[in-house]
N, C-alpha and C positions, 0 to 999 in steps of 0.2 A: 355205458355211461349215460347218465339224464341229468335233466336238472330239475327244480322247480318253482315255480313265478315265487315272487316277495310275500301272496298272502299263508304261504304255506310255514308253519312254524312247527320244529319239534317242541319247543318246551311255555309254549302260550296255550290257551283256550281257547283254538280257533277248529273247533274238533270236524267241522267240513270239509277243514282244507286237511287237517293231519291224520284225517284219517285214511285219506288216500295217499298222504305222504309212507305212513304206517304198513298200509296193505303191501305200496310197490317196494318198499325195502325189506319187507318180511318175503313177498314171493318172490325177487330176485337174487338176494342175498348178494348185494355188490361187493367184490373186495375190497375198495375202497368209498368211503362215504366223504364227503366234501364238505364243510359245513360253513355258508358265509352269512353270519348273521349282520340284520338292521339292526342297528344299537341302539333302540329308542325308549326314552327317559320312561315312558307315559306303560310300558312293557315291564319298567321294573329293574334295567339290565344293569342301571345305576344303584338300584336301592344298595342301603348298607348292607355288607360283607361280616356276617358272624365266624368269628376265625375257627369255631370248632364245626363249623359245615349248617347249621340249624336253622339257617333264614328260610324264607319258603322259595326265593328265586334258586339257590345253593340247592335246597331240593328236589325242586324243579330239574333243575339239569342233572342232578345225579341218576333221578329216575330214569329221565330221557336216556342219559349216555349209556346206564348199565342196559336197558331194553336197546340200545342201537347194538351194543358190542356181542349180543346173540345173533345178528345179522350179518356182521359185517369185521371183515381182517383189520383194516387199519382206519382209525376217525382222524379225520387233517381238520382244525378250527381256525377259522383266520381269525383272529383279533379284529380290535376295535382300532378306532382312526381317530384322533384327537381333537373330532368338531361332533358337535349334537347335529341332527338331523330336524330337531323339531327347536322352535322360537323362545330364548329364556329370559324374561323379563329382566330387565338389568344390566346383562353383560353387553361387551362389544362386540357391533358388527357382524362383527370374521368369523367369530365363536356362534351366529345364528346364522348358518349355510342356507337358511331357504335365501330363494332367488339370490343366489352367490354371483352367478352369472351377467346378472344385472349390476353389480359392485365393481365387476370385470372392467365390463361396457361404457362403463360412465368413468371411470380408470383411464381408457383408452382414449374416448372421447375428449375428456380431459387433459389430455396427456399426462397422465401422474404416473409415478413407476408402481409394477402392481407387485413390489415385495412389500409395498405397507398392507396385502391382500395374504400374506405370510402368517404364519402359528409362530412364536416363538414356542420352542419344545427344550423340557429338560424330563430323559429317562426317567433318572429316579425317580424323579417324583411322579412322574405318568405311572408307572411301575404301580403304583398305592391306589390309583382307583378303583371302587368293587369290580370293575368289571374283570379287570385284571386280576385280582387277587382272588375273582370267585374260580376263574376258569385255570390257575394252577392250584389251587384246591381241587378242582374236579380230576382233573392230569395226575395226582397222587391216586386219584382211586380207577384210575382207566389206564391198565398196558398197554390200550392200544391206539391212544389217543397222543394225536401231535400238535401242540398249537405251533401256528404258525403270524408271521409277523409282519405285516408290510408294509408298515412306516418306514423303515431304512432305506426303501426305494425314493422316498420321498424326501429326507433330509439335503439339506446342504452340506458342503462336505467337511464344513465343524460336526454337524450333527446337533445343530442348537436351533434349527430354523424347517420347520415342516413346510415345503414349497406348494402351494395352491395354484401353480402356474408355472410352465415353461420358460426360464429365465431368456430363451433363446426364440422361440417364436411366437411368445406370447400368448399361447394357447392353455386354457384353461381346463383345469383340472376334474373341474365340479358345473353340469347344470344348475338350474334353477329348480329342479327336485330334489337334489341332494343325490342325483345317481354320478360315476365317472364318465366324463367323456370321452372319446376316443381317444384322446393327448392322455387321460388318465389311466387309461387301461393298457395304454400303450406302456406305461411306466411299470404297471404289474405282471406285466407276460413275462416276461425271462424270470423274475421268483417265483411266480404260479408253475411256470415249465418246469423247474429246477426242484421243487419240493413234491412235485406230481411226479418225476421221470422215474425213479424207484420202483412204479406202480404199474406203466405204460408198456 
């Protein structure tokens, strides 16, 4: 098992870094390949979704996945998470995660309760974004690929409210980079375990 830092991208032009992502998964041939992509706007992960596959991101990742699945038994993709990672002129707040951290703090400091620091979520419609719709278009053309999903660790238990923080000790979910904290990773370990154990 390995991993590899954040600048390493199967399906960007960052051919420095993927080329030795490329070498180590061609000469080890993992049987399982793990894939947790940054979902960043400025990468394209958002651009529109051509439903018959023809965008250049859609081919992008076809390339990539059909050259992974020469390497490797089974592809796991985790999905995307319902906040940008990078600043979007206009929207609120919550929906620009940098320094999220700091919205915590001053939350606290304040004493304000930090579920106004909450996503409202509804599926369906999350469901429609390209990123979503490109990556079960690519699952049609890959046996051996599984996306996998880990928002539902994060809802409340309507399932209408994406939790950005521990209702219980107040511990936050997201630094100020846009990475999870340990309260946040601590929420993803039993579905990471649970969709990995098949493989172990």
């Amino acid at each position: 098992m390995f991993g590899t830092p954040g600048p390493v991208a199967l399906f960007n032009e960052l051919p420095e870094h993927s080329e030795y992502l490329w070498r180590l998964i061609e000469e080890r041939k993992p049987d399982v390949v793990y894939i947790c992509l940054r979902y960043i706007a400025t990468f394209g992960e958002y651009d529109e979704f051509s439903e018959n596959g023809d965008d250049a991101k859609t081919k992008a990742y076809l390339a990539a996945i059909q050259r992974l699945s020469n390497f490797t038994k089974h592809i796991i993709v985790e999905l995307d998470f319902p906040f940008r990672c990078e600043p979007r002129p206009g929207k609120p707040a919550v929906e620009n995660i940098q320094n999220f951290l700091n919205d915590v703090i001053d939350s606290l400091e304040r004493d304000k309760p930090l579920d106004g620091l909450n996503l409202s979520f509804n599926a369906t419609e999350y469901e429609q974004n390209p990123a979503r719709r490109r990556w079960r278009f690519v699952q049609k053309q890959c046996p051996k690929c599984q996306l996998f999903d880990l928002i539902p660790a994060f809802l409340d238990s309507e399932g209408h409210t994406f939790r950005m923080s521990d209702p219980a000790t107040k511990h936050s979910y997201l630094d100020n980079q846009c990475h999870h904290t340990e309260a946040g990773l601590a929420v993803m370990e039993d579905p990471i375990r649970k969709v990995l154990a098949p493989y172990l």
